[in-house]
KEVO-428632 format. One line per field, with one value per atom (N, C-alpha, C): atom name; z, y, x; chain. Coordinates in nm, 4 decimals, decimal comma. Atoms other than C-alpha are relative to their C-alpha. Layout:
KEVO-428632
atom = (CA|...)
c3 = (Z|...)
c2 = (Y|...)
c1 = (X|...)
chain = (A|...)
//
This chain:
KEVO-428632
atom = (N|CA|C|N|CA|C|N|CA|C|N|CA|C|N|CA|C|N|CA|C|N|CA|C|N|CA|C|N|CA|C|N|CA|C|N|CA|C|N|CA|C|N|CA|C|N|CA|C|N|CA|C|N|CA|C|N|CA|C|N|CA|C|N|CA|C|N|CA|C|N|CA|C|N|CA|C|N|CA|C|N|CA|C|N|CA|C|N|CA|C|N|CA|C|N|CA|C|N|CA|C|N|CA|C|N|CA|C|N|CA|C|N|CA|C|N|CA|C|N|CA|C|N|CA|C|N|CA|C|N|CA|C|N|CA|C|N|CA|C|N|CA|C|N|CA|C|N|CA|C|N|CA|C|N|CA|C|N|CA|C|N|CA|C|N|CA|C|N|CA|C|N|CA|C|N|CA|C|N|CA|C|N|CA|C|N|CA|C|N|CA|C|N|CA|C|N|CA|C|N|CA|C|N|CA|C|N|CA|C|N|CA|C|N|CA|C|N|CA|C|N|CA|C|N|CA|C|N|CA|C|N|CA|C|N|CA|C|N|CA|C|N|CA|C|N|CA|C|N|CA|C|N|CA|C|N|CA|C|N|CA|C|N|CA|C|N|CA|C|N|CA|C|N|CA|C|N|CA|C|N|CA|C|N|CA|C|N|CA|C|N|CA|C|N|CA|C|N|CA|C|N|CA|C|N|CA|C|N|CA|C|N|CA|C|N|CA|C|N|CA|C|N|CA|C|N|CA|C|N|CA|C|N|CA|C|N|CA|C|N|CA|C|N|CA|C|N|CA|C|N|CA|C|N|CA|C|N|CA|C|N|CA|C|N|CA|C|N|CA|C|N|CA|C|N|CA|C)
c3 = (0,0000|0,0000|0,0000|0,0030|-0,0908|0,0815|-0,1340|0,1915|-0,1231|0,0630|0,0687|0,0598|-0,0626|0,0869|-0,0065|-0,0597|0,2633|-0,0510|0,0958|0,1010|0,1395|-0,1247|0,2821|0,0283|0,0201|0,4394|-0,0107|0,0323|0,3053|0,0913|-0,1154|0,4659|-0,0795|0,0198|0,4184|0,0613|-0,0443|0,4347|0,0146|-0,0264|0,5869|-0,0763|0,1221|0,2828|-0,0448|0,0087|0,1779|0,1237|-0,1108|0,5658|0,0206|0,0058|0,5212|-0,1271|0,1334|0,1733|0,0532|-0,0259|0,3229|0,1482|-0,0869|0,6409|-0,0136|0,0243|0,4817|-0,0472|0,0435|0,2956|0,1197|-0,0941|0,6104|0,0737|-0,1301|0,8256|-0,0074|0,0845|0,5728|0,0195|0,0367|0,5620|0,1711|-0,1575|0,9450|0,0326|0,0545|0,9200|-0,0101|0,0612|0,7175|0,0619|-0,0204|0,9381|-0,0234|0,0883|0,6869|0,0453|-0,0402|0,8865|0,1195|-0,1637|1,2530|0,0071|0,0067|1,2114|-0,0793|0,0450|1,0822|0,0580|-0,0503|1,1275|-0,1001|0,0729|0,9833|-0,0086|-0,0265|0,8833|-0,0995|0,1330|0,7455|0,0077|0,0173|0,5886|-0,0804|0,0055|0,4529|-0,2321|0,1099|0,1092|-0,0599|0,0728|0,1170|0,1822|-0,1072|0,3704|-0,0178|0,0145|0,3971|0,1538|-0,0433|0,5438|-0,0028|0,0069|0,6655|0,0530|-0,0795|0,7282|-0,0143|-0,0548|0,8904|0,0335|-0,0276|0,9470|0,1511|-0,1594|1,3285|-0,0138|-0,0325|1,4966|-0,0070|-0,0231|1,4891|-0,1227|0,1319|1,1032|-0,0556|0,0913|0,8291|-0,0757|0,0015|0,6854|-0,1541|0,1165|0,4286|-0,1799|0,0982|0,2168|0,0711|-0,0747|0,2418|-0,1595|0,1014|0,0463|0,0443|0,0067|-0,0059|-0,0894|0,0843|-0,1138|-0,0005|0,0111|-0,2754|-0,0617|0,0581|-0,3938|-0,1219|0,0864|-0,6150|-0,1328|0,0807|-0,8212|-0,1085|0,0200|-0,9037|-0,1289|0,1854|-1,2705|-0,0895|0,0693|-1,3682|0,0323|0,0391|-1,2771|0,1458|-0,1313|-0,9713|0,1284|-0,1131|-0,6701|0,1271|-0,1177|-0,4720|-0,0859|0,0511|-0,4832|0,0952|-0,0958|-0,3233|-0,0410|0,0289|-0,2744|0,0881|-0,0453|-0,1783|0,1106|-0,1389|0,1291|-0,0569|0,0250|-0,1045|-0,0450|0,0185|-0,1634|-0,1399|0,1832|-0,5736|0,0066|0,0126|-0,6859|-0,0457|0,0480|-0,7516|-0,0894|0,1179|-0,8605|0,0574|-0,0489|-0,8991|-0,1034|0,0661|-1,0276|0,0326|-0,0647|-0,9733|0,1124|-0,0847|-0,8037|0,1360|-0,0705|-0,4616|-0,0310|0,0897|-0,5423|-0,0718|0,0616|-0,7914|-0,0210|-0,0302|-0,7063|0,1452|-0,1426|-0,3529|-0,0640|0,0583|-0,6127|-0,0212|-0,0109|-0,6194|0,1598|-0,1112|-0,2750|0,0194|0,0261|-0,3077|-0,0493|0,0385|-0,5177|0,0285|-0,0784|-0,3011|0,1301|-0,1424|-0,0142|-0,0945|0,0745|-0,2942|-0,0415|-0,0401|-0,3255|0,0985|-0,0955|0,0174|0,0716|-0,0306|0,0350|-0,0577|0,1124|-0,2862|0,0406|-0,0729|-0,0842|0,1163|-0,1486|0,2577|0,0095)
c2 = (-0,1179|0,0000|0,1243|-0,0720|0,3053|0,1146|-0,1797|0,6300|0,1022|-0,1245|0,9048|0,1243|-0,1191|1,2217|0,1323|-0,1508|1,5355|0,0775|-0,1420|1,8791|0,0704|-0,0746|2,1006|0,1565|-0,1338|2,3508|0,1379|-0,0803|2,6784|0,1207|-0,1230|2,9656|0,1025|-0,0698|3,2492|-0,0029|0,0330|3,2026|0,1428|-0,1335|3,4381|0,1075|-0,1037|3,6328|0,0467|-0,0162|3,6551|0,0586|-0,0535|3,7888|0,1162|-0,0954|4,0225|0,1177|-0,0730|4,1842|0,0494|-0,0741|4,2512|0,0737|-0,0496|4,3242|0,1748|-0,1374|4,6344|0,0687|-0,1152|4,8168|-0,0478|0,0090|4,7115|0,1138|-0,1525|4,9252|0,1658|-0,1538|5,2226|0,0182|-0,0886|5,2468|0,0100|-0,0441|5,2353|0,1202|-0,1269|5,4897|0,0940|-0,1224|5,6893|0,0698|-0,0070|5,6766|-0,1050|0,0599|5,4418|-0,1226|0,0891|5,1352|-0,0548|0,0047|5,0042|-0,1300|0,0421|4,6787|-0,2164|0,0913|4,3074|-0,1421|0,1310|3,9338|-0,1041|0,1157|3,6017|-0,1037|0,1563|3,2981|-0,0487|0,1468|2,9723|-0,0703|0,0768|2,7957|-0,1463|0,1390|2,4117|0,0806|-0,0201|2,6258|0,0860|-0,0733|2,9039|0,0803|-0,0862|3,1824|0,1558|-0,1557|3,5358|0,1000|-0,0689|3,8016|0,1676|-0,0979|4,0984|0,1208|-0,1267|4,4493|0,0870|-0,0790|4,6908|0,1226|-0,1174|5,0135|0,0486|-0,0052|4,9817|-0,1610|0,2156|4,6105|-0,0030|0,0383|4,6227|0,0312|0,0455|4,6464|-0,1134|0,0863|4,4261|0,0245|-0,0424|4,3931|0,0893|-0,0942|4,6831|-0,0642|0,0848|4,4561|-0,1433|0,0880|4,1295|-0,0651|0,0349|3,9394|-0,1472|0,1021|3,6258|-0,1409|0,0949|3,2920|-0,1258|0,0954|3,0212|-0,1142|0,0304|2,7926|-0,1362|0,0954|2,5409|0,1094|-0,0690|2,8853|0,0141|-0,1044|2,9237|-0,0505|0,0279|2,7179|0,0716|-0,0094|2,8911|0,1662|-0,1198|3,2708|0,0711|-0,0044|3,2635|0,0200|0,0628|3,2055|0,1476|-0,1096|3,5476|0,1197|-0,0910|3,8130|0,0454|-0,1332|4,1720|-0,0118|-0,0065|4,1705|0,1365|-0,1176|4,4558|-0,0195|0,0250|4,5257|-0,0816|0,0331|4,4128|-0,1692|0,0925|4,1039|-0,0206|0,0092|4,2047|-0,0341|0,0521|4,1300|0,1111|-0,1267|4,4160|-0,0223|0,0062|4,2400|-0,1716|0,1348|3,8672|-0,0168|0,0579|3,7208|-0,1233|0,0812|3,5215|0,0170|-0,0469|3,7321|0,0773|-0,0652|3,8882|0,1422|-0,1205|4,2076|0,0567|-0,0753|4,2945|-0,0263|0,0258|4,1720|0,1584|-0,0953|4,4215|0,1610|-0,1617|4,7222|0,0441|-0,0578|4,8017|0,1054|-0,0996|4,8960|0,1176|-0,0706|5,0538|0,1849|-0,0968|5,2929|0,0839|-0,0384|5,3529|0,1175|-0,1036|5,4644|0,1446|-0,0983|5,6914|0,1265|-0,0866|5,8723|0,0787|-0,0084|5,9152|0,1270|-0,1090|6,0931|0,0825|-0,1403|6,3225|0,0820|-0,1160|6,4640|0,0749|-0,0567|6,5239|0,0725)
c1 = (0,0844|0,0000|0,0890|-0,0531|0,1179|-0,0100|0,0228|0,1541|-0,0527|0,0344|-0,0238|0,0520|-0,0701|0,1832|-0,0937|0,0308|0,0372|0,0650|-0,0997|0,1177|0,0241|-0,1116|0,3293|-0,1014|0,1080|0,1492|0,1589|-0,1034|0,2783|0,0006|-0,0163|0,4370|0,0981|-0,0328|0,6480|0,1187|-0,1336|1,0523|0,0480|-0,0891|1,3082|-0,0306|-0,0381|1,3550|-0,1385|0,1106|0,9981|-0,0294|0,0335|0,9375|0,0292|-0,0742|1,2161|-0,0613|0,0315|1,0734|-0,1545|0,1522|0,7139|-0,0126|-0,0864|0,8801|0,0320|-0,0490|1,0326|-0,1010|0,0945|0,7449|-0,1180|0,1077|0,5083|0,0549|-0,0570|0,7640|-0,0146|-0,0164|0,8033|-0,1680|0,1413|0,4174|-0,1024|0,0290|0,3717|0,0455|-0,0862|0,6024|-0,0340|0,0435|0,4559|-0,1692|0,1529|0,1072|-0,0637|0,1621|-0,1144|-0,0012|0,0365|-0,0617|0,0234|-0,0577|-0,0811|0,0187|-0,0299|-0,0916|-0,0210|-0,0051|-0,0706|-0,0350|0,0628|-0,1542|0,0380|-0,0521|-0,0171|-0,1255|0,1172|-0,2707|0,0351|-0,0058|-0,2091|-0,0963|0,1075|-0,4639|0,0253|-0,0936|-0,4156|0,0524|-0,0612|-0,3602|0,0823|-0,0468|-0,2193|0,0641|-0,0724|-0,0223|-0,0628|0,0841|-0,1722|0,0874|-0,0232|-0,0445|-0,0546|0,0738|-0,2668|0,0272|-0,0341|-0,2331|-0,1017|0,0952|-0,4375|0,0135|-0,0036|-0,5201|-0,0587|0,0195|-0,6484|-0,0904|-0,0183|-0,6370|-0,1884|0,1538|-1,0524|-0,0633|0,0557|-1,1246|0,0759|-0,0189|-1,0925|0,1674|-0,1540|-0,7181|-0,0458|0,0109|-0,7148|0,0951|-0,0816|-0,4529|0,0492|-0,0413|-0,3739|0,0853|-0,1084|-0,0336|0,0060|0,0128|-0,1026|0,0951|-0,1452|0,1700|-0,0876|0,0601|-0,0313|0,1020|-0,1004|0,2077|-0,0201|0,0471|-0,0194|-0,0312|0,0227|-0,0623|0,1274|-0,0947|0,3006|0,0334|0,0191|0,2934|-0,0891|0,1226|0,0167|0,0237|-0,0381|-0,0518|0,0943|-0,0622|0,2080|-0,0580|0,0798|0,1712|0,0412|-0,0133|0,2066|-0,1259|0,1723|-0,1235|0,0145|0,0309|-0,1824|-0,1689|0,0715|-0,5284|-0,1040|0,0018|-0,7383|-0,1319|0,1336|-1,0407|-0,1093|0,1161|-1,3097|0,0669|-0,0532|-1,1029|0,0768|-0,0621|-0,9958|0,1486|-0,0969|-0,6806|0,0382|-0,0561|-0,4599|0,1316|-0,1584|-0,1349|0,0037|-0,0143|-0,0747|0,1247|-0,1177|0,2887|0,0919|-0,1123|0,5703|0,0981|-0,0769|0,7790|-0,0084|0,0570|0,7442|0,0550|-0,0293|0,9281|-0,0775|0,0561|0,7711|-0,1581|0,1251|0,4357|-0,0396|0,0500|0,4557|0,0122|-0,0164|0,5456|-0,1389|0,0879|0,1770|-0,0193|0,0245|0,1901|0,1323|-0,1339|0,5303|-0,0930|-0,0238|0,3854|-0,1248|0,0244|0,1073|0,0718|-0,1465|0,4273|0,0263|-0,0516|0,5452|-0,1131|0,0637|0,2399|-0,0227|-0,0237|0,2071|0,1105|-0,1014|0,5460|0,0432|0,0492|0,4566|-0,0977|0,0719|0,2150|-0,0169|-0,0457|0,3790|0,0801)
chain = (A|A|A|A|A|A|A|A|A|A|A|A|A|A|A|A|A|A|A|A|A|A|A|A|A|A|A|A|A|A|A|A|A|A|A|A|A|A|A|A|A|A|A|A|A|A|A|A|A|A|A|A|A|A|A|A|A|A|A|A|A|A|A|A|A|A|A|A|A|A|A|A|A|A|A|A|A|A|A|A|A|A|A|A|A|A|A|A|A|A|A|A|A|A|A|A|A|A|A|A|A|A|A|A|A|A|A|A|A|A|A|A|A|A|A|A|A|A|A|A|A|A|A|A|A|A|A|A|A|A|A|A|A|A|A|A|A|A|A|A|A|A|A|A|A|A|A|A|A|A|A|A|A|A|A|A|A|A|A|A|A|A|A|A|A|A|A|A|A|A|A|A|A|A|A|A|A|A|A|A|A|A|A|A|A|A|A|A|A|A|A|A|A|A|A|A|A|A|A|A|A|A|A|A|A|A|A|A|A|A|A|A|A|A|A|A|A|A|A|A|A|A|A|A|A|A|A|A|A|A|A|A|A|A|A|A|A|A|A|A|A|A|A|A|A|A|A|A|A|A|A|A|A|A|A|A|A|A|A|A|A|A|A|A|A|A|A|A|A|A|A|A|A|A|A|A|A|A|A|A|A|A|A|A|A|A|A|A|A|A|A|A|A|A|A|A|A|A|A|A|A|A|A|A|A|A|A|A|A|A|A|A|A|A|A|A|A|A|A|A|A|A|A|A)
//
């Protein structure tokens, strides 16, 4: 009989921690966010951020990793749940909010 192998539940490594890490800080920073929340689910990793700990997460960056042949497996998605940027890369998947920050500090 053959073992049936369990998928790995997914998560979010060093480096990936470190990259959302940095534009979470810059935009606390800057005011527009207080704070965040980790959840793993058996499919995917999400990471939420908030604008005060008692609403809904205003963005949430999500690492699916059964997505990542197809239309990759990392997604910024927005309060109403849309999808704002989905790719391969985290980098350049988090440059939507990036350029969110950069507004931000064109008008301060």
């Amino acid at each position: 009989m053959l073992a049936q192998r369990q998928p790995q539940q997914p998560f979010f490594d060093r480096r990936e921690l470190q990259i959302i890490m940095n534009i979470y800080g810059r935009m606390v920073q800057a005011g527009e966010w207080r704070d965040y929340a980790i959840d793993t689910l058996p499919d995917r990793v999400v990471f939420a951020i908030f604008r005060r700990t008692s609403e809904m997460p205003v963005y949430r960056i999500e690492k699916q990793p059964r997505l990542a042949n197809r239309q990759g497996q990392y997604a910024v998605l927005g309060a109403a749940g849309q999808v704002l940027k989905r790719g391969r890369e985290l980098p350049q998947v988090l440059r939507v909010l990036e350029r969110k920050l950069l507004k931000l500090v064109d008008q301060g």
